[in-house]
VEXDREN-2710 file (C-alpha; in Angstrom, 1 decimal):
% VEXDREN-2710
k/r/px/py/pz
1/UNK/7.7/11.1/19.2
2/UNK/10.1/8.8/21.2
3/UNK/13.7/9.5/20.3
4/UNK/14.6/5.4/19.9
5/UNK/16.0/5.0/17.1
6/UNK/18.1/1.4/16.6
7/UNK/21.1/0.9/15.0
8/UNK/20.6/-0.6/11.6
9/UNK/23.2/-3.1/9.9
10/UNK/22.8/-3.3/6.1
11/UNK/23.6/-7.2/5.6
12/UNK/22.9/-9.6/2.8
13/UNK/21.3/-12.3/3.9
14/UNK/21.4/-16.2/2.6
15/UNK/18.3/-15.3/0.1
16/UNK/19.7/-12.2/-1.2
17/UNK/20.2/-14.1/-4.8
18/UNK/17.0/-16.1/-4.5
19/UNK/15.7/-16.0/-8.1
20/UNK/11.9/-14.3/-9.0
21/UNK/9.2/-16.5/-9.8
22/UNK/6.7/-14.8/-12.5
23/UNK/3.1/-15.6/-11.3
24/UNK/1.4/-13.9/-13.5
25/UNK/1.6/-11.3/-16.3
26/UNK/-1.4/-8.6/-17.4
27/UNK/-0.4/-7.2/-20.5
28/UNK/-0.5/-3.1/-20.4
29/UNK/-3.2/-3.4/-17.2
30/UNK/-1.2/-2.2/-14.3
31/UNK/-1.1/-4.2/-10.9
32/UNK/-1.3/-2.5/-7.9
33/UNK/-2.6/-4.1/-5.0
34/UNK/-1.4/-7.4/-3.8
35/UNK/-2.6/-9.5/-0.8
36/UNK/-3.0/-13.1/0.3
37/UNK/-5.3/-15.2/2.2
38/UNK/-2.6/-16.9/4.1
39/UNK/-4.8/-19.9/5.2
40/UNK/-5.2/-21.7/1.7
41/UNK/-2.9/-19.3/-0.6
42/UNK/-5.3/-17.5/-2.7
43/UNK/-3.9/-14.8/-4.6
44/UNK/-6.0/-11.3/-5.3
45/UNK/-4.5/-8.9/-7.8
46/UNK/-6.2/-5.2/-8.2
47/UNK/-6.4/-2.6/-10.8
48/UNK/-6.9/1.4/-11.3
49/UNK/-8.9/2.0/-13.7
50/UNK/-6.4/3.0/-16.6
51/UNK/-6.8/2.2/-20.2
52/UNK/-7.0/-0.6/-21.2
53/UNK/-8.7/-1.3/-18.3
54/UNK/-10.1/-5.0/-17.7
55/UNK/-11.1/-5.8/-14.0
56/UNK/-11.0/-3.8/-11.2
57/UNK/-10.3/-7.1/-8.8
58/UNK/-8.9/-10.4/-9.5
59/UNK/-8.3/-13.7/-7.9
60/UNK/-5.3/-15.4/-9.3
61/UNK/-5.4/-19.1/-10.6
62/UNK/-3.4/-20.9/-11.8
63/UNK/-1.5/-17.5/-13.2
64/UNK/-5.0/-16.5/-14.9
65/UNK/-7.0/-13.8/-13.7
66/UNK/-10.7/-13.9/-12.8
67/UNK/-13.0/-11.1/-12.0
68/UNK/-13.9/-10.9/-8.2
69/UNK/-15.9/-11.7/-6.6
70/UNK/-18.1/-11.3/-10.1
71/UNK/-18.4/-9.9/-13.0
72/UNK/-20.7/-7.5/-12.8
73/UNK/-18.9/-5.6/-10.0
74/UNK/-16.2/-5.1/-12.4
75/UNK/-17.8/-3.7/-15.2
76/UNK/-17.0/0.2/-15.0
77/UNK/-20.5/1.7/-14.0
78/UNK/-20.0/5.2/-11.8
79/UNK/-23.7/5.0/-11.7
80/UNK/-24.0/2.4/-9.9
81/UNK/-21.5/3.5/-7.7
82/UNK/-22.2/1.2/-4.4
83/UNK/-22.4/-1.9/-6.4
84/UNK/-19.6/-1.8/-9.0
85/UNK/-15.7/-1.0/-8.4
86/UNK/-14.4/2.0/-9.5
87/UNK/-10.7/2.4/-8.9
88/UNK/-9.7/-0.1/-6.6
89/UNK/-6.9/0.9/-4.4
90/UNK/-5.5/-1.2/-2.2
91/UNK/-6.5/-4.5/-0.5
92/UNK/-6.4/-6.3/3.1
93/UNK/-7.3/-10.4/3.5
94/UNK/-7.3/-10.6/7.4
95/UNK/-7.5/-13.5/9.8
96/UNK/-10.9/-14.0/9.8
97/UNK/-12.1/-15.0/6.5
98/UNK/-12.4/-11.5/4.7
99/UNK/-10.9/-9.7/1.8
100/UNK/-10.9/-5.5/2.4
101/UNK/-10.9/-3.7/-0.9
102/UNK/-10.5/-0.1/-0.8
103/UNK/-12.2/2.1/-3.5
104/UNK/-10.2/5.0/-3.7
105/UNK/-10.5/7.7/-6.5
106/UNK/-8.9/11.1/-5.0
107/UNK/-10.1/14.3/-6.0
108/UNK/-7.4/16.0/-7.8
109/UNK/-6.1/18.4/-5.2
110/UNK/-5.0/15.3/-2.9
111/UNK/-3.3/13.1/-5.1
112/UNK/-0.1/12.1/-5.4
113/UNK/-0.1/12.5/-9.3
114/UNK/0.1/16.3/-8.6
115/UNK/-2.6/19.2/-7.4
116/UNK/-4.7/20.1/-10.5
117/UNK/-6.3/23.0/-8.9
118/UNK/-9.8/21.2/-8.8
119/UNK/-11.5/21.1/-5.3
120/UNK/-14.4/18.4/-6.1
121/UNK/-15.1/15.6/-3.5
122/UNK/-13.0/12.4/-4.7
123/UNK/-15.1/9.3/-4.3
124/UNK/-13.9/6.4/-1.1
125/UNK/-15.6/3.2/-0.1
126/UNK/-14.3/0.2/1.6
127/UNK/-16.2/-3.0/0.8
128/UNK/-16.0/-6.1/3.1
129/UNK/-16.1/-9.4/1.1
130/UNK/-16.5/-12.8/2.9
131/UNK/-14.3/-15.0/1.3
132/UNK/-15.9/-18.5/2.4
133/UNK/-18.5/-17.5/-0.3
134/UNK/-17.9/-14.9/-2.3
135/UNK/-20.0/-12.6/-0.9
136/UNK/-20.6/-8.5/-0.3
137/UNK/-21.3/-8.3/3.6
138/UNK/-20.9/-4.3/3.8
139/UNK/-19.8/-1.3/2.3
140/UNK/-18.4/1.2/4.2
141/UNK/-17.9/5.3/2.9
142/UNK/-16.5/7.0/6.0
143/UNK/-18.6/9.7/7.8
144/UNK/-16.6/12.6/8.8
145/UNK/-13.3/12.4/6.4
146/UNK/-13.0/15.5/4.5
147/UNK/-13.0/13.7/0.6
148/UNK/-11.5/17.3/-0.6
149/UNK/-8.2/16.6/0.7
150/UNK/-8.2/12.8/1.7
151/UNK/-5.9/10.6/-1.0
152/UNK/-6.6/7.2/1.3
153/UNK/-4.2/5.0/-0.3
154/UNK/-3.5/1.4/1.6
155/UNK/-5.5/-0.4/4.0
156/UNK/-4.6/-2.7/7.1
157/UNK/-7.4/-4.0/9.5
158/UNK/-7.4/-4.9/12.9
159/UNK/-9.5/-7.8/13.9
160/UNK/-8.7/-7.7/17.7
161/UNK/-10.2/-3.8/17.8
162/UNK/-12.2/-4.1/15.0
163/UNK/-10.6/-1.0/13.2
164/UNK/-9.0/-0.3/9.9
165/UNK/-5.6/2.0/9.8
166/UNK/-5.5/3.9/6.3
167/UNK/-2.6/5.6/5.3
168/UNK/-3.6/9.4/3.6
169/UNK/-1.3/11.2/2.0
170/UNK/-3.4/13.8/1.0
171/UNK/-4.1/14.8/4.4
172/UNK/-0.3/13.9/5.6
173/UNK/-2.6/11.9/8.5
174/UNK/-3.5/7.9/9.4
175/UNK/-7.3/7.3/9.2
176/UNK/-8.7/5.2/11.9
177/UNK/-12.2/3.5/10.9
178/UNK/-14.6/2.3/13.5
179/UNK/-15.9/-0.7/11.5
180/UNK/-19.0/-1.1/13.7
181/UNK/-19.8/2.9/13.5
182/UNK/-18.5/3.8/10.0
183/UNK/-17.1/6.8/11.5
184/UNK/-13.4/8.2/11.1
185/UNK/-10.5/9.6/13.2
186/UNK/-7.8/11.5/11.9
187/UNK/-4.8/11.4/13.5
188/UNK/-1.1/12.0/13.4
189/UNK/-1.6/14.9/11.3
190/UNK/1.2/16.7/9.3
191/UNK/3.5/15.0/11.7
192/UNK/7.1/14.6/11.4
193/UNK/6.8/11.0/10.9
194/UNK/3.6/11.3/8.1
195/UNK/5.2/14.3/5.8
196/UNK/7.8/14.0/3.5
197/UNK/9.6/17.6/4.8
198/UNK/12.3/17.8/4.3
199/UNK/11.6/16.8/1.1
200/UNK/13.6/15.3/-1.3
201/UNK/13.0/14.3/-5.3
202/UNK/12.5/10.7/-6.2
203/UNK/15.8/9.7/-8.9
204/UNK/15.6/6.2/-9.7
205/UNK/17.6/4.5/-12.9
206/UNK/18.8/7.6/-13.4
207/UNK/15.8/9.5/-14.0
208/UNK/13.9/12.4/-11.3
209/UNK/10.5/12.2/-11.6
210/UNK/9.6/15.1/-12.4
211/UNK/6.7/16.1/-14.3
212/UNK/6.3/17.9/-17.6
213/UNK/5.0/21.1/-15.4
214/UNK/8.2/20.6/-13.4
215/UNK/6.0/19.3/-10.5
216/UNK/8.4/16.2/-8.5
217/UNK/6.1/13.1/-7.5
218/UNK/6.1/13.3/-4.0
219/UNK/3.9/11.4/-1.2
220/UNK/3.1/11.9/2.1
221/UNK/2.7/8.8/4.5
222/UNK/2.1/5.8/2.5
223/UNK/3.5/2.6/2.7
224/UNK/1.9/0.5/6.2
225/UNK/1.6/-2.5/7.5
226/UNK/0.4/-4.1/10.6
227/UNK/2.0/-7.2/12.7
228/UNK/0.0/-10.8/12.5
229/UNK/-0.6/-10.2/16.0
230/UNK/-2.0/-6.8/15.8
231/UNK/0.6/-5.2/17.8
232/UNK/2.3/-2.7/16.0
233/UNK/1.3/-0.6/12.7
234/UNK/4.0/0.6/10.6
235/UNK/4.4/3.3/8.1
236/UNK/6.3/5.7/6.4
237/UNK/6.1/8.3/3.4
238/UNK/7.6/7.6/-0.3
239/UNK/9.9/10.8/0.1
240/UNK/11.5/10.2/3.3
241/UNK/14.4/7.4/4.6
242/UNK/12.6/6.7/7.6
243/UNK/10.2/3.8/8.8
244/UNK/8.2/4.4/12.0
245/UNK/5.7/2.0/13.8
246/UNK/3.6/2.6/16.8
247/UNK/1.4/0.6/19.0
248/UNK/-2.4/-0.4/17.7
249/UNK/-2.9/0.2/21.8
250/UNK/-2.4/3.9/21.0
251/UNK/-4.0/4.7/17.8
252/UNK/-7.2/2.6/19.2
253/UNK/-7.2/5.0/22.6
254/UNK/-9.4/8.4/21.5
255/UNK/-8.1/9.7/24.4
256/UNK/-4.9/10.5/23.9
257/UNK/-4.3/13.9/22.6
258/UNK/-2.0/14.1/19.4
259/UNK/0.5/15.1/21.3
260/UNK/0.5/12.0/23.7
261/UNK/0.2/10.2/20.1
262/UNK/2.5/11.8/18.5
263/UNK/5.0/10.8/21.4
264/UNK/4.3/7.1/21.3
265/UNK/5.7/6.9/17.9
266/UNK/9.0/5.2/17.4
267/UNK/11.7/5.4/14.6
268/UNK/13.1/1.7/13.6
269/UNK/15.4/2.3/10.4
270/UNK/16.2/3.8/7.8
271/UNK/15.3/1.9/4.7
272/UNK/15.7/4.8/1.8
273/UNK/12.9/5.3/-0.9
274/UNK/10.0/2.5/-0.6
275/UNK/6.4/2.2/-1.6
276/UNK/4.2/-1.0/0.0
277/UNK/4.8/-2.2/3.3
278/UNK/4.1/-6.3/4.6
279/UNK/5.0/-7.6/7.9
280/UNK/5.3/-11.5/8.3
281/UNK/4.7/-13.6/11.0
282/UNK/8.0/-13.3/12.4
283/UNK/7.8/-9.8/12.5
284/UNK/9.9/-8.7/9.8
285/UNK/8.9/-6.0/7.4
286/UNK/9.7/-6.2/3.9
287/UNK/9.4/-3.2/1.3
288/UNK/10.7/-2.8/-2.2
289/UNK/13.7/-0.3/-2.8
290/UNK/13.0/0.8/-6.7
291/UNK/16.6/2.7/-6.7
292/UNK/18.5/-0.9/-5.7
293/UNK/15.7/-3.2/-7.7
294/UNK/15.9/-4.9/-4.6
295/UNK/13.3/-6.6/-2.1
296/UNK/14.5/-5.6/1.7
297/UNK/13.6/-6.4/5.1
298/UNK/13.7/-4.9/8.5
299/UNK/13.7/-7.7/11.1
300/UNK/12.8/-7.8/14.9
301/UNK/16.3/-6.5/16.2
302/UNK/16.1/-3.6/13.6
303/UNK/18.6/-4.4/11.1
304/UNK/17.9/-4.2/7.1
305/UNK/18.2/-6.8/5.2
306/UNK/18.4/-8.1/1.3
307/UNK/16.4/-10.1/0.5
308/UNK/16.1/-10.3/-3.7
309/UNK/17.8/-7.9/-6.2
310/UNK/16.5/-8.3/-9.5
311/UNK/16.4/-5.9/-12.5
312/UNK/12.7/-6.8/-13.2
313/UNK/11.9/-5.2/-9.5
314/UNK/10.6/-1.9/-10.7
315/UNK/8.6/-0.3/-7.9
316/UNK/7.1/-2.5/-6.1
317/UNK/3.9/-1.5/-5.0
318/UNK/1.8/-3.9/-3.1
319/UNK/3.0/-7.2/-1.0
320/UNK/1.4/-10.0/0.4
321/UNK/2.6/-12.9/2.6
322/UNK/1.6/-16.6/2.3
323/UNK/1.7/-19.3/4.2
324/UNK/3.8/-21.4/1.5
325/UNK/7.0/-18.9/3.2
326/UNK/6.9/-16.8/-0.3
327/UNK/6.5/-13.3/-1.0
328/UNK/3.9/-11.9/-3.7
329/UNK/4.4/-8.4/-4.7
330/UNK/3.5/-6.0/-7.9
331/UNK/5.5/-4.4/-10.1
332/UNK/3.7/-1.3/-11.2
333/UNK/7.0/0.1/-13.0
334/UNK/5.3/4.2/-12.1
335/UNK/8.6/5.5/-12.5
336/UNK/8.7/4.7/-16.0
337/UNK/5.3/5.9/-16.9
338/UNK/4.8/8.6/-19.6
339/UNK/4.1/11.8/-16.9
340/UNK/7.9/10.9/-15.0
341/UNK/9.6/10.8/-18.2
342/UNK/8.9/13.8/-21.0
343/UNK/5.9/11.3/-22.6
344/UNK/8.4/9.0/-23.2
345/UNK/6.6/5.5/-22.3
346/UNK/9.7/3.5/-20.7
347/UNK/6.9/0.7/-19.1
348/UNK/8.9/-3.1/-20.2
349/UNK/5.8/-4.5/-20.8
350/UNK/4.0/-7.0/-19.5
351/UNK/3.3/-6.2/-15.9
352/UNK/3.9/-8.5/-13.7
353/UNK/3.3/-10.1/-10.1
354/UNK/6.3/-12.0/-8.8
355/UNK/7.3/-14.3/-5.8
356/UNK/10.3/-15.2/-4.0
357/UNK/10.9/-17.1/-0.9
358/UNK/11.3/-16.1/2.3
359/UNK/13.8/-16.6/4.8
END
């Protein structure tokens, strides 16, 4: 891993008291993905599937929720597995006309709710949607990644190489998915820069989470994001200070060892305790501190910035840019949950999706 490491300057920018803007509100059904289709602004809003559970996948309109891209692929079916949803994850709208939606159901020993001792296969697709009309195009279920251990959690995809980059905590690795081949790399494995050691237990408003088995949350690489022009993928785990990027050049090249990987990684700030990451088409990278209820941002020259402080900014989970210069994020509020605090529900109901301008 390259030893750059840039001096950061916290500063409060302009925007720092920018007010929230509620776009939409979903009752006791918990947002977690967020993304945008930049070139006409349409909002899509996912959902685990938690009870009360609704829809899997939403489009937002007019701060009302529709099922998407139907229906019927959001009625709860694990039957049907390959043509219904069945805990969606995260999602991706790319520059070519397609929303990603990752299907993402860990099995029990990889996932970041805690290792219940259960070693069944947890279930993983990615499927394609055409956003033009509405439309399935493919469904991927990536050949070769061990679903014993994997916990994929967010998805970026690069158009230019036609990969996807997964973060997977259960494995402490990135995924790299050949979207012509449906076949899998792991790499950066148990890596300084994709495990939480040292670790360090997650206090926010007070409270650790810490579980009623005395188990802390913790999570291995996470949070990514990839530059509008493909360049650079960053990421970093919940439990660690640090953000790291590295070149797409690198994780696309096979044949580089992991070593020769591993060395092409940078470290660009220290940003404390986040969750999502988005990058903007100026190349800064915002991400949600839950212990500040603050929206951040690291820009080009490596300084951290504030963008939003708000007391309704309880972790932030998912972001998405549009091309209106606003910022669209969750609040999925997991902190507060039941498990984190003695069965205590603490959740200030509804959840909620907010924006805020950009600078």
């Amino acid at each position: 891993m390259k030893k750059i490491f840039l001096t950061v300057l916290i500063s409060s920018a302009a925007f720092a008291q920018n007010k929230l803007e509620e776009v939409a509100s979903f009752g006791k059904n918990q947002p977690i993905g967020v993304t945008v289709e930049t070139a006409t602004n349409r909002l899509f809003v996912s959902f685990p599937h938690n009870e009360p559970f609704l829809y899997g996948l939403t489009e937002i309109k007019n701060g009302v929720r529709e099922p998407y891209p139907d229906t019927s692929w959001n009625q709860y079916n694990p039957e049907a597995y390959n043509s219904h949803f069945y805990n969606v994850q995260d999602l991706y709208a790319d520059d070519k006309g397609y929303l990603w939606m990752l299907d993402s159901k860990p099995s029990g020993a990889a996932s970041v709710f805690g290792d219940d001792g259960k070693k069944e296969e947890g279930k993983f697709k990615l499927v394609k949607i055409k956003l033009a009309n509405n439309t399935v195009e493919r469904i991927y279920h990536f050949s070769g990644l061990n679903k014993v251990k994997s916990g994929l959690n967010d998805i970026r995809v690069d158009t230019d190489k036609n990969l996807a980059y997964l973060s997977d905590p259960g494995q402490a690795a990135i995924i790299v998915l050949n979207l012509e081949t449906d076949t899998i790399r792991v790499v950066l494995e148990k890596k300084y820069s994709t495990t939480i050691e040292p670790a360090f237990v997650l206090e926010i408003e007070g409270v650790k989470m810490i579980d009623e088995k005395g188990n802390p949350f913790k999570s291995n690489v996470n949070g990514i994001a990839l530059t509008k022009d493909n360049k650079y993928f960053y990421y970093k785990p919940i439990n660690k200070n640090e953000l790291f990027r590295i070149e797409t050049k690198y994780l696309a090249d096979a044949s580089l060892s992991e070593k020769e990987l591993n060395g092409k990684v940078e470290r660009i700030a220290n940003t404390g305790v986040t969750h999502g990451l988005v990058c903007d088409k100026k190349g800064n990278v915002y991400f949600g501190s839950s212990p500040e209820h603050s929206i951040k941002y690291v820009s080009p020259d490596g300084k951290v910035h504030t963008l939003v402080t708000d007391d309704r900014i309880i972790w932030p989970d998912s972001f998405g840019v549009g091309s209106n210069n606003y910022l669209y994020f969750s609040c999925a509020q997991l902190n507060r949950i039941p498990k984190w605090n003695n069965g205590t529900d603490r959740v200030d109901y509804p959840f909620r999706v907010f924006r805020v301008k950009m600078p």
